[in-house]
C-alpha positions in Angstrom: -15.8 2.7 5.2 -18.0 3.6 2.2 -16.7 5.2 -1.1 -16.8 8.7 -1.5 -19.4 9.9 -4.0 -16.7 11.1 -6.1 -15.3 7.0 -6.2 -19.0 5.8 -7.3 -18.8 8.3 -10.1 -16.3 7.3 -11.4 -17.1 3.5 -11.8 -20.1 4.8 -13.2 -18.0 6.6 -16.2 -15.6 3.7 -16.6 -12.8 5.3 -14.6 -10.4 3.4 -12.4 -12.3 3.8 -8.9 -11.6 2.5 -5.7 -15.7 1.6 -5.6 -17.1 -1.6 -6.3 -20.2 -2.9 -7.4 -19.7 -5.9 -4.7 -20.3 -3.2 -2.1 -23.8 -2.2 -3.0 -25.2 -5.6 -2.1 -24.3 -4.7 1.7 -24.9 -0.8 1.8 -28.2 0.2 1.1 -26.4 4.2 1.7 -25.0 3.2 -1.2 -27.3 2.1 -3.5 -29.4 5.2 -2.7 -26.2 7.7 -3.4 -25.7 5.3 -6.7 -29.3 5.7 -7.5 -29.5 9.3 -7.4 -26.0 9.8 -9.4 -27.5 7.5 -12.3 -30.8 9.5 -12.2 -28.8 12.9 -12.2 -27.1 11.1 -15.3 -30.0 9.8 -17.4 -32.0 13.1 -17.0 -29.0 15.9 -17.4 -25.6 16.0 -17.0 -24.5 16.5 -13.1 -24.2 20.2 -12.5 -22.7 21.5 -9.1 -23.7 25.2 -7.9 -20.5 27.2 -8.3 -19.7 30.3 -6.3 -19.8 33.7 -8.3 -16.2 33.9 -7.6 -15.2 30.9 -9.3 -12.5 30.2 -11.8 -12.3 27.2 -13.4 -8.7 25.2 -13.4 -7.7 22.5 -15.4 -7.8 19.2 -13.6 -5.7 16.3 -14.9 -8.3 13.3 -14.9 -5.1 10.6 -14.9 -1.6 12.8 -15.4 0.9 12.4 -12.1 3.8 14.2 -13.8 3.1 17.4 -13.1 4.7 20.0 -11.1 3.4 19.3 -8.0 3.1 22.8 -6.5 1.7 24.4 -2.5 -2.3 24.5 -3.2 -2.6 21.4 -5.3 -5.1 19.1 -3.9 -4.5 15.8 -5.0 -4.9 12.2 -4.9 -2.5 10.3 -2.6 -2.4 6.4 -3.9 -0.1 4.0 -2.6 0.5 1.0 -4.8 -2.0 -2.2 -4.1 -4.3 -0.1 -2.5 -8.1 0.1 -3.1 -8.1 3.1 -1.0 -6.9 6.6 -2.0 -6.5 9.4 0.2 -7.1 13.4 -1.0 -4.4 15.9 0.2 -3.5 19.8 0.2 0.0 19.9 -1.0 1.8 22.3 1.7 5.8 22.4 -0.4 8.3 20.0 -1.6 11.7 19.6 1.0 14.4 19.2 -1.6 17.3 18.1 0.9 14.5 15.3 2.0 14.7 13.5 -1.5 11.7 15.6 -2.9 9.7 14.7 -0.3 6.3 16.2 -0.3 4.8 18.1 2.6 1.4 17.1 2.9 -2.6 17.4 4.5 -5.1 14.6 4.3 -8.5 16.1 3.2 -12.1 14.9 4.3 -15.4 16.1 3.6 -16.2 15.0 7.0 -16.4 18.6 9.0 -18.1 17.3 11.4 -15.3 15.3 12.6 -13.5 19.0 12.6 -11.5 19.6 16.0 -9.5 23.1 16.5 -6.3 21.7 14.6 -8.3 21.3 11.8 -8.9 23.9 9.3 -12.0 24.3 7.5 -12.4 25.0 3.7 -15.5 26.4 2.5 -16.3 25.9 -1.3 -15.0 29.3 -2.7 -11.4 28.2 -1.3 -10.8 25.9 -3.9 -11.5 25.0 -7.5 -13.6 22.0 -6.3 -16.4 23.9 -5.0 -16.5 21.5 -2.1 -15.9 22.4 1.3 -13.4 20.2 3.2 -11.9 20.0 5.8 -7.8 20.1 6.5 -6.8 17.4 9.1 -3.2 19.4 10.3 -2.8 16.7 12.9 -1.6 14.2 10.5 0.5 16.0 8.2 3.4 14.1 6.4 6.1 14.0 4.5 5.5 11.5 1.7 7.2 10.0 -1.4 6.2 12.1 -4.2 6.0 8.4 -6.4 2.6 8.5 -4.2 1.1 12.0 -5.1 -0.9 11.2 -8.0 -3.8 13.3 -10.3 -4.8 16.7 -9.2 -8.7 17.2 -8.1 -8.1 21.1 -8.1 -6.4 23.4 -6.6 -6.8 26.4 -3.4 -7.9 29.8 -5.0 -6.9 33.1 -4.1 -9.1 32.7 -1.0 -8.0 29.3 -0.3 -4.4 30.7 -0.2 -5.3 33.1 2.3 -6.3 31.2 4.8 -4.5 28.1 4.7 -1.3 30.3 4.9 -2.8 32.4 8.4 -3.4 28.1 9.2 0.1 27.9 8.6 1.4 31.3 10.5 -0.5 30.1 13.7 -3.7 33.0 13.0 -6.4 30.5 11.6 -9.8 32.1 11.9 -11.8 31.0 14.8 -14.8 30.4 12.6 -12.5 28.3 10.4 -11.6 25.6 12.9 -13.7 23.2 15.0 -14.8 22.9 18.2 -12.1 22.2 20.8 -12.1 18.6 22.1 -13.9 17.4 25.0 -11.6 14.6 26.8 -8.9 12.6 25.5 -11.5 10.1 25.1 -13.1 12.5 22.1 -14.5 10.4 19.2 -13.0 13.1 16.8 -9.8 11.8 17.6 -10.8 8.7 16.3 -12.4 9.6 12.6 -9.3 9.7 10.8 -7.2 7.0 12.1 -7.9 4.9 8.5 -5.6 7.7 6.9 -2.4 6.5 9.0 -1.7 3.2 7.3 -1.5 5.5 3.7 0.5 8.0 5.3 2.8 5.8 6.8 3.4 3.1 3.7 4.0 6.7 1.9 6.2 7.9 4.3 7.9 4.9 4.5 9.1 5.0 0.5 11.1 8.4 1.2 14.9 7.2 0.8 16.1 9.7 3.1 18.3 7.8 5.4 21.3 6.9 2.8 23.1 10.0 2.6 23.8 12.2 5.7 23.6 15.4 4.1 20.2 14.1 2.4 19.2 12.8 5.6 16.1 14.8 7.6 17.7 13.6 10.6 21.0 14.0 10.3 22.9 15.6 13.0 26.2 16.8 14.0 26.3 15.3 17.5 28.5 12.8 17.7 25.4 9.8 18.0 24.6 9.6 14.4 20.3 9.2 14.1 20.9 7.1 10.5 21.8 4.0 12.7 18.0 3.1 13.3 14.8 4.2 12.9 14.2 7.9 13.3 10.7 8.9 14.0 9.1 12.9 14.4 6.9 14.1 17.2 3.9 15.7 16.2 4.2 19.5 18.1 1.3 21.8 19.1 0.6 24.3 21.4 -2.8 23.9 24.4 -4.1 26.7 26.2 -3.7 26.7 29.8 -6.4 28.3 31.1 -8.8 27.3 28.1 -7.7 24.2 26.3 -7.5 24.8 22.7 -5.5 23.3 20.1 -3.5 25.6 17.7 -2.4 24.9 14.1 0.9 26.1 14.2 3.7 26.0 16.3 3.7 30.0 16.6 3.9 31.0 20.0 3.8 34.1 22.8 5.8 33.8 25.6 3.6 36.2 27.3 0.7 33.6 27.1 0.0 30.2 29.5 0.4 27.4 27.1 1.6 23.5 27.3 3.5 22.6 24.2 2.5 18.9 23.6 4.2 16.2 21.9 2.6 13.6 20.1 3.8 10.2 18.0 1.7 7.8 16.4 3.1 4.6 14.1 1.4 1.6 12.1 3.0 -0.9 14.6 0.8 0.3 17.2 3.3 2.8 18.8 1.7 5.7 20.6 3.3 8.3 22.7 1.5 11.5 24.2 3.8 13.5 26.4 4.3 17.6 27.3 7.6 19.8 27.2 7.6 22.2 30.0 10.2 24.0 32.3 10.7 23.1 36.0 11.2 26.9 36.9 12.1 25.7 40.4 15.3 24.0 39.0 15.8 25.5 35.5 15.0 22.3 33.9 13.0 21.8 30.6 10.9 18.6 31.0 9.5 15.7 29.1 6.9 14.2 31.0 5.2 11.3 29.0 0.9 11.4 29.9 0.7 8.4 27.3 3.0 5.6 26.7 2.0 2.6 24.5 4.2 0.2 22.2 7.7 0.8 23.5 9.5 -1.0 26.2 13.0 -0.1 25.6 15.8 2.4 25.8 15.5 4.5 23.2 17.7 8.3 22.4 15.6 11.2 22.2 16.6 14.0 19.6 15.7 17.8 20.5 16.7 20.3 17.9 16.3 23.4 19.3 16.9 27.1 18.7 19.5 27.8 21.1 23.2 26.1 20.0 24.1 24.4 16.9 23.8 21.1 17.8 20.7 19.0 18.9 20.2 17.4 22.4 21.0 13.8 22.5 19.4 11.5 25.3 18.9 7.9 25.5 16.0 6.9 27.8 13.2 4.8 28.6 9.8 6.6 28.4 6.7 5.4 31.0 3.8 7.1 31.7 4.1 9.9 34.6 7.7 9.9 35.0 9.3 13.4 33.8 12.5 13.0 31.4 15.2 16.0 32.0 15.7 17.1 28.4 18.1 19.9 29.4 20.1 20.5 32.6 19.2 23.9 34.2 22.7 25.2 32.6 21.6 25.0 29.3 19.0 27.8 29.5 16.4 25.8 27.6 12.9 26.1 27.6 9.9 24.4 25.5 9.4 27.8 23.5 12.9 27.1 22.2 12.1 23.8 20.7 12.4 23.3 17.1 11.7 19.4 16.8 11.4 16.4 18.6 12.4 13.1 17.1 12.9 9.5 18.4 15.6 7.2 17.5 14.8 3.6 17.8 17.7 1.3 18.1 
């Protein structure tokens, strides 16, 4: 993966970069964006068109202790790493340690797919239009959110909160995939290792009150590995993928669960109610990595305690998640987690 533009300028200026001068004697891409930055900086100072409703913000060049606030975009840099990752910051979960609620950025928007949101250049103090990838949002350490690039503008605001409410503009998405075989899915799988050694850092499992998972079933989730399904809504009749888990119940849609880890662990699998029986439904369309009995966690709107199930997940074989007593269905699901033992 080539350096961002951004990365060549600043080895160019003598800043810490993750771009190397070893990598131009195999990219001639390159050594023709190099080219033109060192032209652009022997003639006249590099000048980006701004739009007329731009405000300048200050941007800390190297500070990482400030208040890191919703609407910062910043860098996220795990330690060792020669590769950085730009992120929207979405909040801060106090009872999670301070854990920071985070976006990956990329100026790839062609690469967009309908959960991703697209930024155009008046949204944030940049002047660059990105693109939002929703689909791998994280909690990370804030010991890994590093110096601000900018931050959203009043615009910017707008429209990533509508993202947020489940009302993104059509215009502001991308088109919806074509097969699960779609070579979107694909374009941003270099972010997971950052997000997950970032994720990874959060001391959230020591203290049950401080715990994201704790629970007040009698199974207690801090004696393994507790991992959170990805949620999002599909279209029946038209498959489209929505940004937010804000739903109709007068409208035909499959609420999909999805879980991806470093290790190679990959689980795709829908939530839906057996109206024949009463029964709400797990029925896993994509099973890879896991061979073993493992406890489900459903937190859910109905009851004050989450469901607890231990099973063993295979491709094409429906998991009752509640009985038809229960009066469950997937509209009332809050969150989805797995316990590993």
């Amino acid at each position: 993966m080539c350096p961002l533009p951004i990365d060549w300028l600043d080895l160019l200026h003598d800043r810490p970069s993750a771009a190397s001068r070893a990598h131009l004697d195999d990219c001639t891409a390159c050594r023709t964006v190099v080219a033109s930055l060192e032209a652009a900086r022997s003639n006249d100072p590099l000048r980006m068109p701004m739009p007329d409703n731009w405000q300048p913000r200050p941007v800390l060049a190297s500070s990482d202790d400030s208040d890191i606030t919703f609407g910062d975009l910043r860098w996220l840099e795990p330690p060792d790493s020669e590769v950085r990752l730009p992120v929207l910051v979405l909040g801060i979960v106090e009872d999670a340690a301070g854990a920071v609620d985070v976006a990956p950025l990329s100026l790839d928007r062609d690469a967009a797919t309908s959960v991703d949101l697209l930024l155009d250049a008046a949204d944030t103090t940049t002047a660059m239009p990105w693109r939002i990838a929703f689909r791998r949002q994280s909690l990370v350490s804030p010991a890994f959110i590093k110096a601000q690039l900018g931050t959203l503008t009043d615009d910017g605001r707008r429209v990533v909160n509508e993202a947020l409410d489940g009302a993104a503009p059509a215009e502001r998405t991308g088109p919806e995939l074509e097969s699960d075989h779609d070579l979107r899915l694909l374009a941003d799988d270099w972010m997971r290792p950052l997000l997950t050694v970032a994720a990874e850092a959060l001391d959230i499992g020591e203290n049950e009150d401080d715990s994201l998972a704790s629970s007040s079933a009698d199974a207690s989730p801090q004696q393994g590995k507790v991992l959170q399904f990805a949620l999002w809504w599909e279209s029946v009749n038209k498959p489209m993928l929505h940004l937010a888990a804000a739903t109709s119940r007068g409208s035909a849609r499959t609420l999909w669960a999805t879980l991806d880890a470093s290790w190679g662990l990959h689980i795709a699998a829908r939530l839906l109610t057996d109206y024949a029986t009463d029964r709400l439904l797990l029925e896993p369309v994509l099973v890879h990595g896991l061979d073993r009995l493992v406890t489900l966690i459903v937190r859910t709107s109905v009851g004050d305690h989450p469901l607890m199930l231990q099973v063993r997940l295979h491709e094409g074989e429906p998991v009752v998640v509640a009985a038809e007593d229960a009066g469950i269905s997937e509209y009332d699901v809050e969150a989805l987690e797995l316990l590993l033992p």
